[in-house]
DOKOLLUM-148285 format. One record per residue: x, y, z of N, C-alpha, C, O in turn; residue in one letter. Coordinates in steps of 0.001 Angstrom, whole numbers, padded with zeros to 6 digits, always signed. Layout:
# residues N
XYZXYZXYZXYZa...
***
This chain:
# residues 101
+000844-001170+000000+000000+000000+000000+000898+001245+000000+001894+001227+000723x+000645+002256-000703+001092+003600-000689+000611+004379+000609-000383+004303+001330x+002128+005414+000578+001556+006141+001405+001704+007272+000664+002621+007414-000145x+000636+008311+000943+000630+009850+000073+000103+010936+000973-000994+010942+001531x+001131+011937+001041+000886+013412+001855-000208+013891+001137-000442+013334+000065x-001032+014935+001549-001732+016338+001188-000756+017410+001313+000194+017507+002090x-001268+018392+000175-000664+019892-000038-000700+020031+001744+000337+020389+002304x-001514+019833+002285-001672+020573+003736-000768+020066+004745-000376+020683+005735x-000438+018752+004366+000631+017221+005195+001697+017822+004990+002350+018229+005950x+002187+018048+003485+003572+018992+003364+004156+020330+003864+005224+020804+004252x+002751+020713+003621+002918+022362+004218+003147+022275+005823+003757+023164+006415x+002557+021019+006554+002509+021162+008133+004150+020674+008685+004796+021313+009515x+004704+019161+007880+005287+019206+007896+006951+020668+008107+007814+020847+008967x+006696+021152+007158+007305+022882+006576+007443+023498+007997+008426+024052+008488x+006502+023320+008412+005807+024556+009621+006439+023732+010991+006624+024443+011979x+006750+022401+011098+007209+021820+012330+008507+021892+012001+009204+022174+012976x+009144+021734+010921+010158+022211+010943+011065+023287+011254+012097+023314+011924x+010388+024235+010560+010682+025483+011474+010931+025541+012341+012064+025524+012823x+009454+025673+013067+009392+025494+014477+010356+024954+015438+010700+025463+016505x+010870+023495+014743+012067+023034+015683+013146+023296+015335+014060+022854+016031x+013449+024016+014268+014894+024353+013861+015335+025592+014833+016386+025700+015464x+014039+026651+014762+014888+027744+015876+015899+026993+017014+017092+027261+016872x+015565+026135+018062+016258+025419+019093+017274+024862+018534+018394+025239+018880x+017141+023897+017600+018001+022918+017252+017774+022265+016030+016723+021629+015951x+018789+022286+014721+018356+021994+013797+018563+020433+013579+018168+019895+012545x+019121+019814+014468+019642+018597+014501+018873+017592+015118+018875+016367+014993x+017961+018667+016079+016760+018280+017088+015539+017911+015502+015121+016790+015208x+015285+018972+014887+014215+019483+013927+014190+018135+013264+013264+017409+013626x+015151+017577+012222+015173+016490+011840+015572+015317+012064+015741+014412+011246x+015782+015308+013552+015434+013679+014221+014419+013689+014169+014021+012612+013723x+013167+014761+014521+011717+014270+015144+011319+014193+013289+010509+013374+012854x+011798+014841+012710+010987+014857+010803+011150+013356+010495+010426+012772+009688x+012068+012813+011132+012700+011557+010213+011574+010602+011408+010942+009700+010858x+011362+010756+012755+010623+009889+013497+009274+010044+012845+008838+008976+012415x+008586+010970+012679+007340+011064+012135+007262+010330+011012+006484+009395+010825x+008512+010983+009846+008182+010378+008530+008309+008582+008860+007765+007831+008049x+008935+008070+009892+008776+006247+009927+007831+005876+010694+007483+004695+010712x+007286+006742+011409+005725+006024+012012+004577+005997+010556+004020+004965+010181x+004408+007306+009917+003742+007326+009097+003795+006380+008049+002807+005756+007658x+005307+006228+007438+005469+005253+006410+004895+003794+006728+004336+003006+005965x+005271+003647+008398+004458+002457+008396+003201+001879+008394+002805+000726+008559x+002572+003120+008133+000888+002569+008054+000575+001934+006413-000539+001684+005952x+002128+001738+005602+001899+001074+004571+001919-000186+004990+001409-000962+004183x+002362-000706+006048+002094-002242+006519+000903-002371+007255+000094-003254+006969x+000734-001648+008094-000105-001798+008978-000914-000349+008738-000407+000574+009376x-002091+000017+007926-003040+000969+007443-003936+000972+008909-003498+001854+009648x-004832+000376+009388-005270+000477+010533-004946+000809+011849-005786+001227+012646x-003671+000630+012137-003210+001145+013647-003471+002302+014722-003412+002386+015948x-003819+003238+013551-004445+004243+013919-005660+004547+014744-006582+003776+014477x-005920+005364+015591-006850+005489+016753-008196+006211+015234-008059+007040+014334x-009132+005494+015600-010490+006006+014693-010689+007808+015617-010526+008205+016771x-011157+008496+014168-011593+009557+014748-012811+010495+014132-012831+011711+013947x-013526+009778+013954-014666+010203+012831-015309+011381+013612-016302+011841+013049x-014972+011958+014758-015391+013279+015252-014707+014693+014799-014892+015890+015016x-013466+013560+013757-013241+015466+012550-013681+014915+011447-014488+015608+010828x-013423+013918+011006-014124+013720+009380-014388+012061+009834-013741+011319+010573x-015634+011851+009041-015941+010070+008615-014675+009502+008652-013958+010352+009179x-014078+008617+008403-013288+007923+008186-011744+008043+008349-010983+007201+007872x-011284+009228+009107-010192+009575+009510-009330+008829+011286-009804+008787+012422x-008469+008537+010946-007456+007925+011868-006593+008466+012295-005957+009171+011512x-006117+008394+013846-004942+009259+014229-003836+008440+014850-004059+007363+015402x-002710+008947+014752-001285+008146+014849-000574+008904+015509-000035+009845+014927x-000298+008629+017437+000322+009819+017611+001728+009486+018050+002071+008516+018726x+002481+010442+017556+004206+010420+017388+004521+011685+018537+003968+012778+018659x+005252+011278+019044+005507+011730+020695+004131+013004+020302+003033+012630+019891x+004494+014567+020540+003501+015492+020857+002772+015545+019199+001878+016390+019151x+002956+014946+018131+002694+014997+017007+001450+014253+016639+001320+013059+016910x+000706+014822+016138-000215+014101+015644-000381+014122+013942-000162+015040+013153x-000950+012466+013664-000781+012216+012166-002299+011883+011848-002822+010846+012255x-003088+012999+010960-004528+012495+010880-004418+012047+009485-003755+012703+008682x-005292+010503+009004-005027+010318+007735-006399+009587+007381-007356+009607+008156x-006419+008837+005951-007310+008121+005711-007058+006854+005021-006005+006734+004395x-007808+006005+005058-007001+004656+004143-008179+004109+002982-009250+003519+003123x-007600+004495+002045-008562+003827+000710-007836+002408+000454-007060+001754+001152x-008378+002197-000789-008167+000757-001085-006843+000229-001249-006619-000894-000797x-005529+001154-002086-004415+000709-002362-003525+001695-001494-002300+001606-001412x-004541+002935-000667-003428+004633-000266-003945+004552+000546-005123+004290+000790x-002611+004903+001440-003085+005804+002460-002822+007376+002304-001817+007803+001736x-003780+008177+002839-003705+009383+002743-003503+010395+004232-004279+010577+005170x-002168+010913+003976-001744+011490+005362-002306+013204+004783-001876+013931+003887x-003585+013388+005907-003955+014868+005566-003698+015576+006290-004060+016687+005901x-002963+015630+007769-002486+016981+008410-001534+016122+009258-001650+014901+009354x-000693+016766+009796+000405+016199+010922+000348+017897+012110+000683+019077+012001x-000043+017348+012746-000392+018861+013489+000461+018534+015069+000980+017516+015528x+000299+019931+015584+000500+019440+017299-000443+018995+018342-001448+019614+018692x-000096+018054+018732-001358+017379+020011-002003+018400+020876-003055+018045+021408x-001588+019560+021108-002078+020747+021985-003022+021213+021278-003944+021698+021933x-003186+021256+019452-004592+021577+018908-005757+021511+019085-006229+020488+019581x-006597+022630+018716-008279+022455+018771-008501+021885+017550-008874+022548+016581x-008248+020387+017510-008881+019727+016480-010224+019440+015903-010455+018520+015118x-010994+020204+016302-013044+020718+016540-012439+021650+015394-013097+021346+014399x-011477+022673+015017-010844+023956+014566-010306+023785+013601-010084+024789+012925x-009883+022559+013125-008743+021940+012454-009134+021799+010888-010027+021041+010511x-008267+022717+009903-008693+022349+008527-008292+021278+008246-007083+021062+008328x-009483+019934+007685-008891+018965+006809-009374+018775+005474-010547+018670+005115x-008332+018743+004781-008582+018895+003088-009616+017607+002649-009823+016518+003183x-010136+018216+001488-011364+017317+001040-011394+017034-000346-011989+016065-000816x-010672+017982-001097-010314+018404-002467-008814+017109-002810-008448+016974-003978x-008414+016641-002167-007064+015527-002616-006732+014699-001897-005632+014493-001382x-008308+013810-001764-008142+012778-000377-008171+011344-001456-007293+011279-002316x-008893+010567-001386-008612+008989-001783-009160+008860-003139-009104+007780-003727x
***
């Protein structure tokens, strides 16, 4: 099974980066590279994910230390649509609808 970001997955990605580069840029992409191998592995295991149909139908969450990975799983993809911080108002939370499965 594939795994495939959203414009919004990349862009959040972008934005945690940052974020952890001010401190430490060495810090920034240990946690990029931990996220990107929890996520990759929902090409083995697509289900692992905590159900969360209280932001969208059919969305799953995967959480990587304070990181959260919201995605969806179609038939051959998985679709990673936001990677946000666990401190979010996820009630608040844009998830794309326009480049899902």
């Amino acid at each position: 099974m594939r795994v495939r970001l959203t414009r919004l997955a990349r862009s959040d990605l972008l934005a945690i980066s940052d974020y952890l580069t001010q401190p430490s840029e060495a810090g920034a992409d240990s946690v990029l590279r931990r996220i990107a191998q929890r996520y990759q592995q929902l090409s083995l295991f697509p289900n692992r994910g905590t159900p969360r149909s209280d932001i969208l139908a059919g969305v799953r969450m995967l959480v990587v230390e304070r990181w959260l990975v919201l995605y969806m799983v179609g038939p051959d993809v998985v679709v990673i649509l936001r990677i946000v911080d666990g401190s979010r108002d996820l009630s608040r939370l844009s998830v794309p609808n326009d480049d899902l499965l």
